[in-house]
C-alpha positions as CSV (number, residue, x, y, z in Angstrom):
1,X,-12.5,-16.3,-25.4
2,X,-11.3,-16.8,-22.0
3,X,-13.6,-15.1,-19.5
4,X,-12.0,-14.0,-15.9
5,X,-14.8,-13.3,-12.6
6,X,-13.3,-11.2,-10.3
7,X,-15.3,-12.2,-7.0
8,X,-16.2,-10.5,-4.2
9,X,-16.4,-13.1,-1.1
10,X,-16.9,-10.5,1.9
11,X,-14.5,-10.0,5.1
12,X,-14.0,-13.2,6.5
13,X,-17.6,-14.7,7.0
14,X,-18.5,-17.6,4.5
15,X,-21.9,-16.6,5.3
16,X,-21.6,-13.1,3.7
17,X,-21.0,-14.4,0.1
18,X,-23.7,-12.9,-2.1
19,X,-26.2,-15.2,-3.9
20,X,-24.6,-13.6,-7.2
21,X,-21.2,-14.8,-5.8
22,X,-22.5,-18.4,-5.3
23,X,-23.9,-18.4,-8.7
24,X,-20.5,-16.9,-10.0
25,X,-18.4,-19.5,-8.2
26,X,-20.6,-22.5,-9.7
27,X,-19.3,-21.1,-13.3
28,X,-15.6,-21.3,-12.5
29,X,-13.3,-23.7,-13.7
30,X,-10.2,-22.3,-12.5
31,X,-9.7,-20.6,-9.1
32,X,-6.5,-18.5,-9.1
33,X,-5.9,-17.9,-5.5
34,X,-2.7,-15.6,-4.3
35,X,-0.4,-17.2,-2.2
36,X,1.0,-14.4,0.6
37,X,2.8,-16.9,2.6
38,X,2.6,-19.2,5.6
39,X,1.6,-16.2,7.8
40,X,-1.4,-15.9,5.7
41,X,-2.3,-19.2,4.6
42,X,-5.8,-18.7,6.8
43,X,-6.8,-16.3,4.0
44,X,-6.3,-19.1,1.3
45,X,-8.0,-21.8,3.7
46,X,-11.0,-19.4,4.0
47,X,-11.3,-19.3,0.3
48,X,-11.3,-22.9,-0.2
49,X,-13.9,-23.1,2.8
50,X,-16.2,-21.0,0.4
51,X,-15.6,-23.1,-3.1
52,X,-15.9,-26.3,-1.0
53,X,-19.0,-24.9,0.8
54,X,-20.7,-23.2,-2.1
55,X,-20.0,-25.3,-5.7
56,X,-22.0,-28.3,-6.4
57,X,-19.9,-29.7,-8.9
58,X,-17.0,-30.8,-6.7
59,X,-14.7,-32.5,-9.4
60,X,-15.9,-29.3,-11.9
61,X,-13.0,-27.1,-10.4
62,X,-9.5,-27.2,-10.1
63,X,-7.3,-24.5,-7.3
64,X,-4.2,-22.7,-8.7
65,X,-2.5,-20.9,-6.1
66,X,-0.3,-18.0,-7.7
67,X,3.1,-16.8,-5.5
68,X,2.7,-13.2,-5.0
69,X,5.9,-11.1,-5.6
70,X,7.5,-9.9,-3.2
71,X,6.9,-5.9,-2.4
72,X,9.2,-3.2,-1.6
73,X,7.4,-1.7,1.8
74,X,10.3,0.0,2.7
75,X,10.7,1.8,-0.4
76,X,11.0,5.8,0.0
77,X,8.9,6.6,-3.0
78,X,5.6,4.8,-2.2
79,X,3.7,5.2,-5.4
80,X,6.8,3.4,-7.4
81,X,6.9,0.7,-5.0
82,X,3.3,-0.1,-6.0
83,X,3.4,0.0,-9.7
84,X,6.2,-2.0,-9.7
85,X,4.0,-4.6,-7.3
86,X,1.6,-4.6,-9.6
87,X,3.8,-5.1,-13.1
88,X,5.3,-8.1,-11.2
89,X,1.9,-9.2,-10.1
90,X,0.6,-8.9,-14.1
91,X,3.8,-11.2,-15.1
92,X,2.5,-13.9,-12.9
93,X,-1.1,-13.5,-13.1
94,X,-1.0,-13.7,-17.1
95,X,1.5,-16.7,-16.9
96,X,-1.2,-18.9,-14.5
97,X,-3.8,-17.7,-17.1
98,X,-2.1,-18.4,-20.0
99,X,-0.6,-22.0,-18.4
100,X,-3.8,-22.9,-16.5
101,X,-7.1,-21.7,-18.6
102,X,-8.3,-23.1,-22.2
103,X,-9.5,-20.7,-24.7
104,X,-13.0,-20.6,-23.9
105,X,-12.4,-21.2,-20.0
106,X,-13.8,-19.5,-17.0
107,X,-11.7,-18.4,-14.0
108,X,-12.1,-16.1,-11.1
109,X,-9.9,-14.3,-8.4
110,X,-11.9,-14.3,-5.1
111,X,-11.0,-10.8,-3.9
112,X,-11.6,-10.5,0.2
113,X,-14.4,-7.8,0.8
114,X,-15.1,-5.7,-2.5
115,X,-12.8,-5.6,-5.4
116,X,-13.4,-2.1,-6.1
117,X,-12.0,-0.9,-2.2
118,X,-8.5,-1.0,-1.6
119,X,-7.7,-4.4,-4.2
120,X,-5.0,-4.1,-6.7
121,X,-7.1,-7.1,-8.7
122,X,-8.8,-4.5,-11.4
123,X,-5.6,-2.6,-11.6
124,X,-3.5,-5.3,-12.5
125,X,-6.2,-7.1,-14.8
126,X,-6.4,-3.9,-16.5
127,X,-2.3,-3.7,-17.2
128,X,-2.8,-7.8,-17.7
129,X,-4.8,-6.9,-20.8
130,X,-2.3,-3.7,-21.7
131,X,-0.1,-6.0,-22.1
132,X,-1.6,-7.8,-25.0
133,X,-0.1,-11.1,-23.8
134,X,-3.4,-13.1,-23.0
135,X,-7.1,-12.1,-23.9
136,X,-9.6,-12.1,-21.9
137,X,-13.0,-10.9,-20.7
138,X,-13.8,-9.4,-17.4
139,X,-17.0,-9.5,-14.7
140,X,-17.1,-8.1,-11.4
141,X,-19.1,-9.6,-8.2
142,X,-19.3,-7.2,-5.8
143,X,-19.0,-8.4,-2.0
144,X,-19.9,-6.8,1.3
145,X,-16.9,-4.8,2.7
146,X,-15.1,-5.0,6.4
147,X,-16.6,-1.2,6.2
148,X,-20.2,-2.8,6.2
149,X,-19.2,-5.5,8.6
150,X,-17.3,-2.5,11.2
151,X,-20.4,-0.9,11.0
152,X,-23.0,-3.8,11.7
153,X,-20.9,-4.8,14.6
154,X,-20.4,-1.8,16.2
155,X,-24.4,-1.2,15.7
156,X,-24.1,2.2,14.2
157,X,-24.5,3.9,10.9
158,X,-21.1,5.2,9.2
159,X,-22.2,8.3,8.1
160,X,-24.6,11.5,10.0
161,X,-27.0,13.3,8.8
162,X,-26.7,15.4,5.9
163,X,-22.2,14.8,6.6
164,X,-19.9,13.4,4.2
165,X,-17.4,10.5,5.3
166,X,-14.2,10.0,4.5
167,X,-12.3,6.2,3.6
168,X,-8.4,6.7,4.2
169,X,-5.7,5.0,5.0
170,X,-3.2,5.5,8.1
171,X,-0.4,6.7,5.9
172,X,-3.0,9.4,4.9
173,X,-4.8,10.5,8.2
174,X,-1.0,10.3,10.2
175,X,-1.3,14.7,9.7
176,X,-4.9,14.6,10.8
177,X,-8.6,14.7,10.1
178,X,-8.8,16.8,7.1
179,X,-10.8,20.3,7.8
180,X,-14.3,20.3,7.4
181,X,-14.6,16.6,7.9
182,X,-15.9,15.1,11.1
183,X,-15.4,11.0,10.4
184,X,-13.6,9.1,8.5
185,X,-13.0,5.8,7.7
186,X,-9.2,4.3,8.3
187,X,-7.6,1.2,6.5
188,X,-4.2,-0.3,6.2
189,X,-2.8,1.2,8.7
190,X,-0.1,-1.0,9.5
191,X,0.4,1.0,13.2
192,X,-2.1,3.3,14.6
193,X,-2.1,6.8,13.1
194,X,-4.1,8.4,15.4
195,X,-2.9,7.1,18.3
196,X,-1.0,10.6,19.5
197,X,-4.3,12.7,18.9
198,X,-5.2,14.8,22.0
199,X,-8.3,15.6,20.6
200,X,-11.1,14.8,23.6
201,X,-13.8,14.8,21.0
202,X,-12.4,12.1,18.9
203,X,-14.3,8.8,19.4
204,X,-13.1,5.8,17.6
205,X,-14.3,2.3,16.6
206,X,-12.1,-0.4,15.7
207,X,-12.6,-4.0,14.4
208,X,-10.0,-6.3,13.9
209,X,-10.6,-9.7,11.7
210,X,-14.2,-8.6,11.6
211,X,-16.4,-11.3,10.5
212,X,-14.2,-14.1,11.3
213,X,-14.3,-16.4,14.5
214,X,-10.7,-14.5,15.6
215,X,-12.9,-11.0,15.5
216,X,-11.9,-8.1,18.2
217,X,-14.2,-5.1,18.6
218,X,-13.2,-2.6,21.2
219,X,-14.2,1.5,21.1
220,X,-14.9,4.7,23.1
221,X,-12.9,8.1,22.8
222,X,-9.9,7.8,21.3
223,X,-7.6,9.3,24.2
224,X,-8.7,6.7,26.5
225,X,-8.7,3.5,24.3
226,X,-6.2,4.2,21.9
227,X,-3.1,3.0,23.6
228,X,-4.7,-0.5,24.6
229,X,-6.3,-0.6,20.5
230,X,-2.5,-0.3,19.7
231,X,-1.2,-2.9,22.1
232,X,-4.2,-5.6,21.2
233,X,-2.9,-4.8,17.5
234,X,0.8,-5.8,18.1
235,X,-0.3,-8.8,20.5
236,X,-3.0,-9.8,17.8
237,X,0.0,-9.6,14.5
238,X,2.2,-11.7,17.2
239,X,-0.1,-14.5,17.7
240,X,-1.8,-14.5,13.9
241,X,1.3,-13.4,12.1
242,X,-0.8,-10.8,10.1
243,X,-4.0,-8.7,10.8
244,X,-6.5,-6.7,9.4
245,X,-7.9,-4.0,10.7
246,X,-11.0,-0.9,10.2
247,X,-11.9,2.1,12.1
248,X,-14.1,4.5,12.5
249,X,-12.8,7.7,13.8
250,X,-15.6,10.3,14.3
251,X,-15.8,13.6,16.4
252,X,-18.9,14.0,18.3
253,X,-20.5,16.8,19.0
254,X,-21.2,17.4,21.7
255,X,-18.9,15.0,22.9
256,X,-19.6,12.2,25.3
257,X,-19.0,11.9,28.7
């Protein structure tokens, strides 16, 4: 039976692929790698970067890059939107598979950070297999997050003592740190949703492209900082074309002067 690894390769950094990645990549056949466009082809060269770095076998591997459908941003009902993304995504993956893997092959999807963190990979393996259309089985390689690499380069620890923390995402925190909760942890957020707080005890720390040679760190309280985080984010899309992007947005008591 065909067998698929779903690979963790970290943030950016080929340096933060896990021995268990390395050892994962040296069994792959078939790299299926997602083609989001020109604007990102950096995140397919990086991924190349890592097979050519890391396999021994240089002629033992062959690179399939998969167009990835078009999605509906715009679309009023969000959760729709997605599904649909990821049906569409399921056609394609299944038809690479199916085109591009013998019966007893091994492929792998090299998933940027962690798969199980914001990545639709498991979801649409999971409606892949549904489907019935191709058969296959399924390992995960876990991979250090841009939540661990935010953290190490800010030189702080994500969560308090004895406090929970929260991992959102922009469309989520837009009304607000939920009550009770004093940090929180915000991805995709394609603006900056907290830029409008007026809360003086909100501290933030933001990482952009962490882990990559193009990486931006800047922090401090959020009512003095966040209006030049939000202009380095537009300048940074204009000159790269895409970004990504973590913070940490914690209230500090008692707050700093």
């Amino acid at each position: 039976m065909r067998r698929i690894l779903v690979i963790g390769i970290g943030a950016g950094n080929p340096e933060h692929v896990t021995v268990q990645a390395v050892a994962a990549l040296n069994q792959t056949e078939v790299f299926f790698l997602v083609d989001k466009g020109a604007d990102k082809d950096s995140l397919v060269a990086v991924r190349k970067e890592i097979c050519e770095r890391y396999i021994v076998d240089k002629a033992g591997y062959r690179l399939v890059e998969i167009p990835d459908p078009p999605r509906d941003r715009g679309a009023a009902a969000y959760q729709g939107a997605v599904e649909d993304w990821h049906e569409r995504r399921a056609e394609v993956f299944e038809r690479a598979i199916d085109e591009h893997l013998t019966g007893d092959g091994c492929g792998a999807f090299l998933v940027w950070g962690d798969p199980m963190l914001y990545d639709s990979t498991l979801r649409v393996i999971d409606r892949m297999l549904a489907r019935g259309v191709v058969d296959f089985d399924v390992d995960v390689i876990p991979g250090i997050t841009s939540v661990q690499v935010l953290a190490s380069a800010h030189r702080l620890p994500i969560n308090r003592i004895g406090e929970p923390v929260l991992i959102t995402t922009g469309r989520r925190l837009a009304a607000g740190l939920p009550q009770g909760l004093d940090s929180a942890v915000v991805m995709l957020d394609a603006g900056l949703s907290c830029k409008d707080f007026d809360d003086r005890d909100l501290y933030i720390y933001w990482g952009a492209y962490l882990g990559t040679p193009d990486e931006v760190l800047m922090s401090g309280r959020l009512v003095d900082v966040a209006a030049a985080i939000d202009r380095a984010k537009r300048d940074l899309r204009s000159r790269h074309g895409w970004i990504m992007d973590t913070y940490l947005l914690r209230r500090e008591w008692p707050a700093r002067g």
